[in-house]
N, CA, C and O atoms as a CHARMM CRD file, in Angstrom:
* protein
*
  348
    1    1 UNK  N     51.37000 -24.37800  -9.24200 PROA 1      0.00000
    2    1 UNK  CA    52.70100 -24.70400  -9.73700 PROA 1      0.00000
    3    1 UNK  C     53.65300 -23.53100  -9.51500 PROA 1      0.00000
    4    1 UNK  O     54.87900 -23.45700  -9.60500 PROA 1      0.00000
    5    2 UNK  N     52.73400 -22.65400  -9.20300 PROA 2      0.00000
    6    2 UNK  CA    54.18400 -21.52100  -9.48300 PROA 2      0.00000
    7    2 UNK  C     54.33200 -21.13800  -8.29700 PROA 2      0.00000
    8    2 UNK  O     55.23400 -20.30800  -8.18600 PROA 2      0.00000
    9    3 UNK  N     53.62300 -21.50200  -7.01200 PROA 3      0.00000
   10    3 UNK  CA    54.06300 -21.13300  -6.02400 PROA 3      0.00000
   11    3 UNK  C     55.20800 -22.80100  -5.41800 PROA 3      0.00000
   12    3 UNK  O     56.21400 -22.55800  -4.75100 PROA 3      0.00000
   13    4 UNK  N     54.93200 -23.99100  -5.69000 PROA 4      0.00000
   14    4 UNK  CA    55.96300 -24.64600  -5.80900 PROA 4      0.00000
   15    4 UNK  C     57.45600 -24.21700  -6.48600 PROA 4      0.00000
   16    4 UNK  O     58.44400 -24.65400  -5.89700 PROA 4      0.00000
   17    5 UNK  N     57.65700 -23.44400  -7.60300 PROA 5      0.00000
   18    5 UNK  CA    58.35900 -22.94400  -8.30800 PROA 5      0.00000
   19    5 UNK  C     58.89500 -21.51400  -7.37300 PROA 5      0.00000
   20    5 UNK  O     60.03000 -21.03700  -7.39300 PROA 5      0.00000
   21    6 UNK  N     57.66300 -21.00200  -6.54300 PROA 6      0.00000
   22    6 UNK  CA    58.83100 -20.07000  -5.77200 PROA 6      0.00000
   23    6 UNK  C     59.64800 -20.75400  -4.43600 PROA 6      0.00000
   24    6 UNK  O     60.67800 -20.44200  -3.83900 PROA 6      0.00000
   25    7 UNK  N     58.86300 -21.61600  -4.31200 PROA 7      0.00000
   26    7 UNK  CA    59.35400 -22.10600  -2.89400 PROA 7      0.00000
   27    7 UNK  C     60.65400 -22.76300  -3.32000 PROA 7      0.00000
   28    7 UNK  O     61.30300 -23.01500  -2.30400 PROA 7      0.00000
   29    8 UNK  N     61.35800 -23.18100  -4.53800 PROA 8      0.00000
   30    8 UNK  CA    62.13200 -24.07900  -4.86700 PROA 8      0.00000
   31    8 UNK  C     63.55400 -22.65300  -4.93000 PROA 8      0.00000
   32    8 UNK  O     64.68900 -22.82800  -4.48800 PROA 8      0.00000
   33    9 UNK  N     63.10800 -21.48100  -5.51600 PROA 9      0.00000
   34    9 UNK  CA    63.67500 -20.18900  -5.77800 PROA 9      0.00000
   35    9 UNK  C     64.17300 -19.46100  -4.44900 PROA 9      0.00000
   36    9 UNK  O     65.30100 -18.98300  -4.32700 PROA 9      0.00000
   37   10 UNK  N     63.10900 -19.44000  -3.39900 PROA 10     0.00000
   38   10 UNK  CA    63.54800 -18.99600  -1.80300 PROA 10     0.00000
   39   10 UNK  C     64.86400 -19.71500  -1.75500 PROA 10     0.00000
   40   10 UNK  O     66.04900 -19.38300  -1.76400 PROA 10     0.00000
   41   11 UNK  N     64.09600 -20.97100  -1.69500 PROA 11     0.00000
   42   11 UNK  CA    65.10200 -22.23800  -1.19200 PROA 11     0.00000
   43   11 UNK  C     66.72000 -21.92200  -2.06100 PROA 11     0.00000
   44   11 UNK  O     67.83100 -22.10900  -1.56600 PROA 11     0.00000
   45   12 UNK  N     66.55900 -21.64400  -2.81100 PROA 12     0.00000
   46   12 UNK  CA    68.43600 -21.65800  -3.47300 PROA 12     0.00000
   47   12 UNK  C     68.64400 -20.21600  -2.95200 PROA 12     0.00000
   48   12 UNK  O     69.69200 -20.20900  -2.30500 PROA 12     0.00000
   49   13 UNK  N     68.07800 -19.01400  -2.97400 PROA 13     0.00000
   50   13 UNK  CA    68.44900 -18.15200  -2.92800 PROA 13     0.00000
   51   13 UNK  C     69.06300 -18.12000  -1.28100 PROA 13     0.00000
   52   13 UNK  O     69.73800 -17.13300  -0.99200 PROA 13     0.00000
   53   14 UNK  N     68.83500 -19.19800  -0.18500 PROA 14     0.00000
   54   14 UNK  CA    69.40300 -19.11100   1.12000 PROA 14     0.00000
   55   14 UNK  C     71.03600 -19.46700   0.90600 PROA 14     0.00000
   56   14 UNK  O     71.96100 -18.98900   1.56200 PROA 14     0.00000
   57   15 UNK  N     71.11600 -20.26900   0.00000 PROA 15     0.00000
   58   15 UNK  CA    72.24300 -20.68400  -0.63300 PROA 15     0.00000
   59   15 UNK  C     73.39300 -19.07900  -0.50200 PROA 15     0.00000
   60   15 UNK  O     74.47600 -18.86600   0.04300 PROA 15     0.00000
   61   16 UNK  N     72.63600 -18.41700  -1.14800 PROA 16     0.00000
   62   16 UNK  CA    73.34400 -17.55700  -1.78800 PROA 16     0.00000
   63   16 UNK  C     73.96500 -16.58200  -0.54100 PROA 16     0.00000
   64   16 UNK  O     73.12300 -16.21400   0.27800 PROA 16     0.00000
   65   17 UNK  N     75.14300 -16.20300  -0.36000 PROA 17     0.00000
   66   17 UNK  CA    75.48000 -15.00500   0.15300 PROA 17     0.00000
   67   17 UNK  C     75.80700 -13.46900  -0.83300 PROA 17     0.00000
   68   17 UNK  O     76.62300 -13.09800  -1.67700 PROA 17     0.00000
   69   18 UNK  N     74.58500 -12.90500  -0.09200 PROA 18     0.00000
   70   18 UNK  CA    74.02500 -11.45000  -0.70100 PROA 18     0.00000
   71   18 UNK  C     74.44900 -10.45100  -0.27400 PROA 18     0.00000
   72   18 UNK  O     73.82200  -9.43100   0.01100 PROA 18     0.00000
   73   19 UNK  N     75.59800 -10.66500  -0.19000 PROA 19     0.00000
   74   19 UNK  CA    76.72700  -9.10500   0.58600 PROA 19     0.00000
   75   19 UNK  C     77.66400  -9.22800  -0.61800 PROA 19     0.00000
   76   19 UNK  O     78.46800 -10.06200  -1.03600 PROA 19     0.00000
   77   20 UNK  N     77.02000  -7.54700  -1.13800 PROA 20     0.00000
   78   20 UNK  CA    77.67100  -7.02500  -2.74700 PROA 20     0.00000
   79   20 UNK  C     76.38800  -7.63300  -3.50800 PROA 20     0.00000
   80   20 UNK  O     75.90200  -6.78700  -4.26000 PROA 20     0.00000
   81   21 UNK  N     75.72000  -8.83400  -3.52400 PROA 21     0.00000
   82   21 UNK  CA    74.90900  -8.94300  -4.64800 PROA 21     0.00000
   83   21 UNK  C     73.93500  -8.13300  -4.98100 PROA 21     0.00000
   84   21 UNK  O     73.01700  -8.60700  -4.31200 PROA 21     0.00000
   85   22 UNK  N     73.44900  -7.15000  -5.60700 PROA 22     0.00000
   86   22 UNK  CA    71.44000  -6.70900  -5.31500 PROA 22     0.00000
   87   22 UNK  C     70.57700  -7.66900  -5.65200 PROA 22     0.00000
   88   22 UNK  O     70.91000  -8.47800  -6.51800 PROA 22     0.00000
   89   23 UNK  N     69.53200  -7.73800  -5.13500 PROA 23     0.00000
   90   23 UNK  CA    68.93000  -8.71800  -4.71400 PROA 23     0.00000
   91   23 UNK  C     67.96700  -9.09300  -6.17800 PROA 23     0.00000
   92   23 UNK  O     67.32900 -10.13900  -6.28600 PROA 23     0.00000
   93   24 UNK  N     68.01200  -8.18000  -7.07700 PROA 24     0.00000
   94   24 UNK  CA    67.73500  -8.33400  -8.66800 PROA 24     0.00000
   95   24 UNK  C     68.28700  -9.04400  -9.18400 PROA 24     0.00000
   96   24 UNK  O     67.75500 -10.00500  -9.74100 PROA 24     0.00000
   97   25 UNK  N     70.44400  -8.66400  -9.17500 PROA 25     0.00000
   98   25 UNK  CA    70.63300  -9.52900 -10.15900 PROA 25     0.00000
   99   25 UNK  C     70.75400 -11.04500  -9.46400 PROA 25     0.00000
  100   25 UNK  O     71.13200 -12.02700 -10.10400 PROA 25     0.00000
  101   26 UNK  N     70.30600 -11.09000  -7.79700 PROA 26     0.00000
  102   26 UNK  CA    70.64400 -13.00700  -7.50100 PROA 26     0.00000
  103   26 UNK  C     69.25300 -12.99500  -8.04500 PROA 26     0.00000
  104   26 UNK  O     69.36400 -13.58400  -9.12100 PROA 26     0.00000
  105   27 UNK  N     67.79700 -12.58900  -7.86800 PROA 27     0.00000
  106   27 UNK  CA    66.62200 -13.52800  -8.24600 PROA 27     0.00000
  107   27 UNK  C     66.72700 -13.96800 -10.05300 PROA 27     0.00000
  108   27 UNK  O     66.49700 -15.06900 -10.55400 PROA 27     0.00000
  109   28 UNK  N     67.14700 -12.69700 -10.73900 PROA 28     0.00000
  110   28 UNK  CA    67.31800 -12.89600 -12.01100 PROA 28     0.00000
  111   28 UNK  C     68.57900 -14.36300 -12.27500 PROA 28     0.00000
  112   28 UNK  O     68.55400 -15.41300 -12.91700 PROA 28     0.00000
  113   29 UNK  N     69.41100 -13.78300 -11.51800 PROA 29     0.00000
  114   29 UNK  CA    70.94400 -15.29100 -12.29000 PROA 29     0.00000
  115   29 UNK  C     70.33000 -16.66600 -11.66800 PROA 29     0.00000
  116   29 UNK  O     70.67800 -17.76200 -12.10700 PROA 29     0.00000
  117   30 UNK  N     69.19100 -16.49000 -10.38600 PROA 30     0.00000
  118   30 UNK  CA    69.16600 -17.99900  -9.96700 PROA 30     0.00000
  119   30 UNK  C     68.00300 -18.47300 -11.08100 PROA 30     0.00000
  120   30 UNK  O     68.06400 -19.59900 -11.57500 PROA 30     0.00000
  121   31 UNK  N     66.97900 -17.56500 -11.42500 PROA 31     0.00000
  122   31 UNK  CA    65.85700 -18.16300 -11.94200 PROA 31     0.00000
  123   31 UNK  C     65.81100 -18.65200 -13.55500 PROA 31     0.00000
  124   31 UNK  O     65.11300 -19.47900 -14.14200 PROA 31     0.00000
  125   32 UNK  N     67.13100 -17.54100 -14.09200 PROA 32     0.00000
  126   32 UNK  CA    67.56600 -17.89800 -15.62300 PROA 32     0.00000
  127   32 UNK  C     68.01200 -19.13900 -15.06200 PROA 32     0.00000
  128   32 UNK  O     67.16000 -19.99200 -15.31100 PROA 32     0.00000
  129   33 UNK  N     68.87700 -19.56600 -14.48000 PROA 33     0.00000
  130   33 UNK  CA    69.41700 -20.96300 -14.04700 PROA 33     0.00000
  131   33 UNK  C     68.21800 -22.00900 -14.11500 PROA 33     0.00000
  132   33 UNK  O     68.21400 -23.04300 -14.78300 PROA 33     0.00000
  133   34 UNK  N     67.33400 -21.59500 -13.39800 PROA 34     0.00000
  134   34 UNK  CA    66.32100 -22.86700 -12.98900 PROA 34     0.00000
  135   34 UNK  C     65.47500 -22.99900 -14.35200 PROA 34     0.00000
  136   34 UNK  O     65.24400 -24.12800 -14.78500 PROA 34     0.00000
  137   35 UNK  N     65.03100 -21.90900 -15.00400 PROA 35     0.00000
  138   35 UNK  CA    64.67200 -21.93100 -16.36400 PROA 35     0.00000
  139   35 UNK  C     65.64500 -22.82000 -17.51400 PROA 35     0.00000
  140   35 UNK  O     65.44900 -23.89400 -18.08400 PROA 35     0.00000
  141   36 UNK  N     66.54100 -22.03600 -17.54900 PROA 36     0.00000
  142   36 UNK  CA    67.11100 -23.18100 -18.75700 PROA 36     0.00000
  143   36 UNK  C     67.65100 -24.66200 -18.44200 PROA 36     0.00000
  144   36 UNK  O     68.00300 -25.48200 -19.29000 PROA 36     0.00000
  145   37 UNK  N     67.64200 -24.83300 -17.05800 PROA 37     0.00000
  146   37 UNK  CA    67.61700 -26.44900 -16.36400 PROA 37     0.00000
  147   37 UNK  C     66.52700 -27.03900 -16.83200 PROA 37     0.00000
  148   37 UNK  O     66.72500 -28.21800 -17.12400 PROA 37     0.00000
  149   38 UNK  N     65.61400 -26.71400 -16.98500 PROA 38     0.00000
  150   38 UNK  CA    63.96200 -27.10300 -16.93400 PROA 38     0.00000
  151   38 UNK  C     63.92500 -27.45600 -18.66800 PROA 38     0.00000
  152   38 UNK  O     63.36700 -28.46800 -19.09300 PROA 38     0.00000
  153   39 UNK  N     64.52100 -26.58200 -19.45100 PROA 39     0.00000
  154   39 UNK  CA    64.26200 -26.21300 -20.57700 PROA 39     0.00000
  155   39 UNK  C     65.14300 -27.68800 -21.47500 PROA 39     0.00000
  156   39 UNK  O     64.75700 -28.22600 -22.51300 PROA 39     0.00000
  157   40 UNK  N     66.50400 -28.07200 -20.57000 PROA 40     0.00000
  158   40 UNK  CA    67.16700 -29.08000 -21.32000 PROA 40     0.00000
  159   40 UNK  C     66.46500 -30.29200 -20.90900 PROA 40     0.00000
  160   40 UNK  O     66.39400 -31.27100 -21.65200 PROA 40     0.00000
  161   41 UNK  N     65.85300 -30.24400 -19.53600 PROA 41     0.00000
  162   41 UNK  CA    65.24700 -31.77200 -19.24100 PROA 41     0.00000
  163   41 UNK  C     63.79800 -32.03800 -19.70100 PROA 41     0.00000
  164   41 UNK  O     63.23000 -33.11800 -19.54100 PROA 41     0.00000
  165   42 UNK  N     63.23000 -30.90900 -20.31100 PROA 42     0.00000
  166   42 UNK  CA    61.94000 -31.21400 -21.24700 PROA 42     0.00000
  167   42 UNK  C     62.42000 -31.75000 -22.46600 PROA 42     0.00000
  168   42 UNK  O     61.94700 -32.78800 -22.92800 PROA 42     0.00000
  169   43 UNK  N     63.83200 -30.75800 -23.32700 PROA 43     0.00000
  170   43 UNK  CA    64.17100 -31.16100 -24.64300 PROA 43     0.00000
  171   43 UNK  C     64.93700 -33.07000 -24.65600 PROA 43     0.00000
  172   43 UNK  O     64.85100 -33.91600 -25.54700 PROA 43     0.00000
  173   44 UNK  N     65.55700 -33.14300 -23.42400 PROA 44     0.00000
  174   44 UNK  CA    65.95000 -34.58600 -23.44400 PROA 44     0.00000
  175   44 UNK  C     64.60000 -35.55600 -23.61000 PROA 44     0.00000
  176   44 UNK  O     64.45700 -36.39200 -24.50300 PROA 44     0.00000
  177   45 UNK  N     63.56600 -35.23100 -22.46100 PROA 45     0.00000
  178   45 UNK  CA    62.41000 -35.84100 -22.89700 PROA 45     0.00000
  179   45 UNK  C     61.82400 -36.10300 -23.82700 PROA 45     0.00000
  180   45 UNK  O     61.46000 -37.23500 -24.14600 PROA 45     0.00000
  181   46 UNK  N     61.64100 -35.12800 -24.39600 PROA 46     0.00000
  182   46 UNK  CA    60.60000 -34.86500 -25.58000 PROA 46     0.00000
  183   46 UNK  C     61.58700 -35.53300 -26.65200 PROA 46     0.00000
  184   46 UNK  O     60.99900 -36.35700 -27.35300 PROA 46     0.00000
  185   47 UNK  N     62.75300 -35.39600 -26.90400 PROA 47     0.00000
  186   47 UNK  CA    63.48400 -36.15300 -27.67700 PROA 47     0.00000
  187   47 UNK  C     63.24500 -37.66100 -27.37800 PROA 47     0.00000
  188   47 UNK  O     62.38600 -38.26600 -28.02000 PROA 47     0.00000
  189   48 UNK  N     63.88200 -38.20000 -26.55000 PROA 48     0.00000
  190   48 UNK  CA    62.65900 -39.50900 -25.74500 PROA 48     0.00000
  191   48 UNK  C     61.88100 -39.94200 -26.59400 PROA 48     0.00000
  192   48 UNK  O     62.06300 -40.74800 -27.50600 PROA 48     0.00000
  193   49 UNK  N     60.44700 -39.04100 -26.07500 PROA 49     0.00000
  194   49 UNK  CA    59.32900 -39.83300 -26.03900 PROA 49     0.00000
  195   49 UNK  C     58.84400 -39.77000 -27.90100 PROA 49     0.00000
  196   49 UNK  O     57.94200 -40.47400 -28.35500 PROA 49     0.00000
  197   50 UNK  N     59.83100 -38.58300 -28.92100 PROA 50     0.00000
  198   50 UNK  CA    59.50500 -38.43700 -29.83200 PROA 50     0.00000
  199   50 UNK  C     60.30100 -39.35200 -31.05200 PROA 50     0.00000
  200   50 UNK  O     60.08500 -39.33700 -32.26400 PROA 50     0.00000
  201   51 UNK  N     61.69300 -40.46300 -29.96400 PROA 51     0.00000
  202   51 UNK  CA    62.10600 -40.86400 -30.77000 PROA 51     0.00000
  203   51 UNK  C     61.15900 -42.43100 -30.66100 PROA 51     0.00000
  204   51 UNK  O     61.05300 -43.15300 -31.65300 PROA 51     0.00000
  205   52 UNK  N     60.69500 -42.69200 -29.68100 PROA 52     0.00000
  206   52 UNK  CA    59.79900 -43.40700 -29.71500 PROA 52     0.00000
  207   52 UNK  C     58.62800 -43.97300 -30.37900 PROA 52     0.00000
  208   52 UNK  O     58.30800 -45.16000 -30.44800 PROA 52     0.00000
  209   53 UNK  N     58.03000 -42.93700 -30.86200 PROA 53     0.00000
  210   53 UNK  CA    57.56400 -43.31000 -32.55200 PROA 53     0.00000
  211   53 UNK  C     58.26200 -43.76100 -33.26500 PROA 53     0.00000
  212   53 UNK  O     57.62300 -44.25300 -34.19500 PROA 53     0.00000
  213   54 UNK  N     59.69200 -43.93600 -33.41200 PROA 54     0.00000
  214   54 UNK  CA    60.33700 -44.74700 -34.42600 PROA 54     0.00000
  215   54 UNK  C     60.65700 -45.98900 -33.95400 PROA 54     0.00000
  216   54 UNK  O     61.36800 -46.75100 -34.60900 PROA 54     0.00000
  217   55 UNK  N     60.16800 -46.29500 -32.79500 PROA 55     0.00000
  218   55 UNK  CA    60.65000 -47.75600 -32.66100 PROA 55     0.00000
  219   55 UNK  C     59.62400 -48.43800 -33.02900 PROA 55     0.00000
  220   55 UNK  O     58.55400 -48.10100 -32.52300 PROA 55     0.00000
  221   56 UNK  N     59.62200 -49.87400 -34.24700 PROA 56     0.00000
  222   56 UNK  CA    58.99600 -50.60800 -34.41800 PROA 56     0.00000
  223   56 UNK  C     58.66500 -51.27600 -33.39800 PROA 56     0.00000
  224   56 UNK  O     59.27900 -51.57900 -32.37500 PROA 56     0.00000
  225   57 UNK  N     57.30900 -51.54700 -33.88200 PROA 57     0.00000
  226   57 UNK  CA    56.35300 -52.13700 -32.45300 PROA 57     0.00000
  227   57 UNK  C     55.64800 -51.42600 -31.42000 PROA 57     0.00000
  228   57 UNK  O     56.22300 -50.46300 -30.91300 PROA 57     0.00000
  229   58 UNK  N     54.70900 -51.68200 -31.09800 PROA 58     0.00000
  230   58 UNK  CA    53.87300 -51.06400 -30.29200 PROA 58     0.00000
  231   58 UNK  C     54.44100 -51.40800 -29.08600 PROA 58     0.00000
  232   58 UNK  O     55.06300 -50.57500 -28.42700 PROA 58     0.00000
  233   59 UNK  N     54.26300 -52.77600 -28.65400 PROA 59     0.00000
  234   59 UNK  CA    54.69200 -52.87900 -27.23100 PROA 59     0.00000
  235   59 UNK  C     56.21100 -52.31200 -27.11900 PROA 59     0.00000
  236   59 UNK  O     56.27700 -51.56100 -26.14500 PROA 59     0.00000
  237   60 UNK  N     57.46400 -52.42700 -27.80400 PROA 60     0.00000
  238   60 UNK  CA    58.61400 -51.53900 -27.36400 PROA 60     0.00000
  239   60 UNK  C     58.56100 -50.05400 -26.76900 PROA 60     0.00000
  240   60 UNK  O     59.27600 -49.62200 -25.86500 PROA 60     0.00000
  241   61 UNK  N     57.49400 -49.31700 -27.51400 PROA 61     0.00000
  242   61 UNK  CA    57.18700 -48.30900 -27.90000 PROA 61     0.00000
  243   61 UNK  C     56.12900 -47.46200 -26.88000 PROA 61     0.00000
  244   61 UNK  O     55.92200 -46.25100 -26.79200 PROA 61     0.00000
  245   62 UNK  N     55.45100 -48.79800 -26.02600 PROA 62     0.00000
  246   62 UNK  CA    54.53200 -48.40800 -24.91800 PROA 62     0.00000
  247   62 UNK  C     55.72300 -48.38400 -23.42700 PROA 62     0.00000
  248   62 UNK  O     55.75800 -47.56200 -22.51100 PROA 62     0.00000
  249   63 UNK  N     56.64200 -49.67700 -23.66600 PROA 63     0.00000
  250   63 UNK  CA    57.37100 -49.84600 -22.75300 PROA 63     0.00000
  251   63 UNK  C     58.14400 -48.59700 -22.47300 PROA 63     0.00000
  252   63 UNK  O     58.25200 -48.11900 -21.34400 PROA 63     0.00000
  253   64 UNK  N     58.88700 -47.89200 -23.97900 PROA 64     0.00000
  254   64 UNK  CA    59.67400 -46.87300 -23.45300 PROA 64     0.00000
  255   64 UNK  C     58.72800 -45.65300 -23.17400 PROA 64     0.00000
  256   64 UNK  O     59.45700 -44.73200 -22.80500 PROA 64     0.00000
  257   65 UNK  N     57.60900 -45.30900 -23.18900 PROA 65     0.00000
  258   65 UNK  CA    57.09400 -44.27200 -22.78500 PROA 65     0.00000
  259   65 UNK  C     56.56100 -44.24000 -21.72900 PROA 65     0.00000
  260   65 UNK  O     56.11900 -43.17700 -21.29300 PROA 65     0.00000
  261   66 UNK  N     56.43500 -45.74600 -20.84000 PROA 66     0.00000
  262   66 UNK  CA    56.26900 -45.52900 -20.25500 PROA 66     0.00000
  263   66 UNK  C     57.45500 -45.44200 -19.00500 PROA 66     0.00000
  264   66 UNK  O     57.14100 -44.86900 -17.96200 PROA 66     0.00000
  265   67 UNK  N     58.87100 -46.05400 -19.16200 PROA 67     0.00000
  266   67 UNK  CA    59.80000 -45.74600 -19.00600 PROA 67     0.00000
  267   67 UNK  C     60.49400 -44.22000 -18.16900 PROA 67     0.00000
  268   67 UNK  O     61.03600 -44.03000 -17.08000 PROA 67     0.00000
  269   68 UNK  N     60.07600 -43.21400 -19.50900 PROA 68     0.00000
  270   68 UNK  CA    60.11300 -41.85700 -19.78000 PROA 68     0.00000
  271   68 UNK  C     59.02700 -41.11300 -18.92300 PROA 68     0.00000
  272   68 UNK  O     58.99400 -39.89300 -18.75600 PROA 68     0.00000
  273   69 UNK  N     58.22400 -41.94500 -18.45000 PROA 69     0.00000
  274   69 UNK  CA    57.37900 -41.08700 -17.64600 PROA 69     0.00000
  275   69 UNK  C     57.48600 -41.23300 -16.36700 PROA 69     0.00000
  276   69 UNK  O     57.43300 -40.22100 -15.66700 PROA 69     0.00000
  277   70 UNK  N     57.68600 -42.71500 -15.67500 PROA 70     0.00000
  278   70 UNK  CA    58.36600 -43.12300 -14.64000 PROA 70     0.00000
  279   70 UNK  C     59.57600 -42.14600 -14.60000 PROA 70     0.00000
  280   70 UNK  O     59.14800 -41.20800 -13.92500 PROA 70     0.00000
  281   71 UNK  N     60.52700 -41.93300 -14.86600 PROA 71     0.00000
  282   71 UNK  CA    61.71500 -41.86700 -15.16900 PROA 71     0.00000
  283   71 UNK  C     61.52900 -39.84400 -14.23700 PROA 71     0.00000
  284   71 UNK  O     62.21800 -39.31200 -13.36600 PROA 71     0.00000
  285   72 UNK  N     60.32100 -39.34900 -14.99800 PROA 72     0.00000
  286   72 UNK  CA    60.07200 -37.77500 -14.70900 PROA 72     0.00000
  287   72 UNK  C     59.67300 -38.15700 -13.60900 PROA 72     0.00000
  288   72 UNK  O     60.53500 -37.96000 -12.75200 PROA 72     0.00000
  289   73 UNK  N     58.17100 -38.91500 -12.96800 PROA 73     0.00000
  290   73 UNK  CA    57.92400 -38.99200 -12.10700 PROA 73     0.00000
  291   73 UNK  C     58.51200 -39.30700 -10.82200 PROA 73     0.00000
  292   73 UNK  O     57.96600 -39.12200  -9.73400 PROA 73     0.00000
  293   74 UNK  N     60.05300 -39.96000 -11.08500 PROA 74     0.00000
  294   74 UNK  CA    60.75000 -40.36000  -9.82100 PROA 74     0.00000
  295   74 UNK  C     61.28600 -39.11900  -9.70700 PROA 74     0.00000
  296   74 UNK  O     60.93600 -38.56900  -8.66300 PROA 74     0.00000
  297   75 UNK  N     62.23000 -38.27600 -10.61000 PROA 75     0.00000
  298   75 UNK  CA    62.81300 -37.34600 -10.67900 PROA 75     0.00000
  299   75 UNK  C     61.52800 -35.97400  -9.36900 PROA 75     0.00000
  300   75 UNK  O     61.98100 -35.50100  -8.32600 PROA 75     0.00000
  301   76 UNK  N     60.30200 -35.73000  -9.79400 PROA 76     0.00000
  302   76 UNK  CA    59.70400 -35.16300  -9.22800 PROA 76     0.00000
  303   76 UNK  C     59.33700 -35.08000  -7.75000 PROA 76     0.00000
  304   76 UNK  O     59.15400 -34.18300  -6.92700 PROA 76     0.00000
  305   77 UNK  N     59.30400 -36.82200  -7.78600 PROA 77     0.00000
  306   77 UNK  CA    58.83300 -37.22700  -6.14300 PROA 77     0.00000
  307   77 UNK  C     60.46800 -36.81500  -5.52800 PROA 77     0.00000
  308   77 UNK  O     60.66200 -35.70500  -5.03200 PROA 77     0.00000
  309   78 UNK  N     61.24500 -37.53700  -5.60000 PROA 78     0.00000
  310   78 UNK  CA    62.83200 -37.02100  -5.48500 PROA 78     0.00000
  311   78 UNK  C     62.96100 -35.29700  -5.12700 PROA 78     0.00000
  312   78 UNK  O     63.66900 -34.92700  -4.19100 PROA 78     0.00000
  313   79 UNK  N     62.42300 -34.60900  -5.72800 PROA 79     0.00000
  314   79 UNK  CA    62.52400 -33.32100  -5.30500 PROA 79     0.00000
  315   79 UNK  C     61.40700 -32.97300  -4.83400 PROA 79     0.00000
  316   79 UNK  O     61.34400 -31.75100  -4.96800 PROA 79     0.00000
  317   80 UNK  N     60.64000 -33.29600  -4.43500 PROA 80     0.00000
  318   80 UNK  CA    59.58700 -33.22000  -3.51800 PROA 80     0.00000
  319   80 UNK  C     59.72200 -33.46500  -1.96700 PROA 80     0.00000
  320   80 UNK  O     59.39700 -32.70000  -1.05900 PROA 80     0.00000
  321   81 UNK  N     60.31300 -34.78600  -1.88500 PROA 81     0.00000
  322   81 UNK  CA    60.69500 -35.45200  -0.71700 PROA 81     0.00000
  323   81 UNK  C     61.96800 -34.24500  -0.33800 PROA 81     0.00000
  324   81 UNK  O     62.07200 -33.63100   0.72500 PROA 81     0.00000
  325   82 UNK  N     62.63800 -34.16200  -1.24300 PROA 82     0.00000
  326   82 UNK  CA    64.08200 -33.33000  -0.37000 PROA 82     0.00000
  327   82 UNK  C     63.68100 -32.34300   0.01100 PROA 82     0.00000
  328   82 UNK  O     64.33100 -31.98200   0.99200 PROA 82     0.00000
  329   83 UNK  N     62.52800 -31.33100  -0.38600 PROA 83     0.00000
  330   83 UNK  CA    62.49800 -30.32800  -0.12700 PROA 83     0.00000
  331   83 UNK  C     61.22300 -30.26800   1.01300 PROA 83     0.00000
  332   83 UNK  O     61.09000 -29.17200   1.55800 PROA 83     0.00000
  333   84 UNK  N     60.47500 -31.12100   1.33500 PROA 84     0.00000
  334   84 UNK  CA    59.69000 -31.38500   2.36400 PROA 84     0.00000
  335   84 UNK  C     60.28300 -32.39300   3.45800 PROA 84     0.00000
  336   84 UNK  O     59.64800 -32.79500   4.43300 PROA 84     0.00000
  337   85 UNK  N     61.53100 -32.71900   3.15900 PROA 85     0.00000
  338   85 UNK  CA    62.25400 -33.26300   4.48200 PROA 85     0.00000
  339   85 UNK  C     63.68300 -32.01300   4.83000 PROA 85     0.00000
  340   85 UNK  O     64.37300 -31.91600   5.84500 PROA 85     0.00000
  341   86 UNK  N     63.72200 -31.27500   3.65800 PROA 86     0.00000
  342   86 UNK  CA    64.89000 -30.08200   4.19500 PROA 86     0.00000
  343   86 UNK  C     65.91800 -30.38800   3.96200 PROA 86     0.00000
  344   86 UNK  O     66.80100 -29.90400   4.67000 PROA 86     0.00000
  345   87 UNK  N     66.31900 -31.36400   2.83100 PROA 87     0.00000
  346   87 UNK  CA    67.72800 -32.14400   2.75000 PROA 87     0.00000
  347   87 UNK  C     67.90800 -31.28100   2.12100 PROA 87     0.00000
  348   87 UNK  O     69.00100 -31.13200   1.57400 PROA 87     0.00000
């Protein structure tokens, strides 16, 4: 995982033009970036899948979790595909 996680980090840092930057503070400002990105789309989840215990009924309750997991899993394949086709 964490070498997926650097390859995703290379990848933005080409983005970047590094004339004046040091090359500390772009790995540090891109990776706080990719960190607290990561950090709101777990808390949206987990809010999700935790408000989901409150829905009466089991089957509602299977439907939205499973929903919520589809939902990550497209998100994943989605950035998988872009970054193994170079989009």
């Amino acid at each position: 995982f964490g070498a997926v996680h650097g390859l995703g980090l290379a990848g933005g840092l080409q983005a970047f033009d590094l004339e004046g930057w040091p090359l500390v503070v772009a790995l540090l400002s891109l990776n706080v970036g990719i960190e607290l990105s990561q950090l709101l789309l777990v808390c949206v989840f987990a809010a999700i899948f935790f408000g989901a215990t409150y829905v009466s009924g089991e089957a509602p309750r299977k439907r939205l979790r499973q929903l919520g997991a589809a939902t990550i899993a497209s998100m994943g394949a989605f950035w998988f595909m872009s970054r193994l086709l170079g989009a």
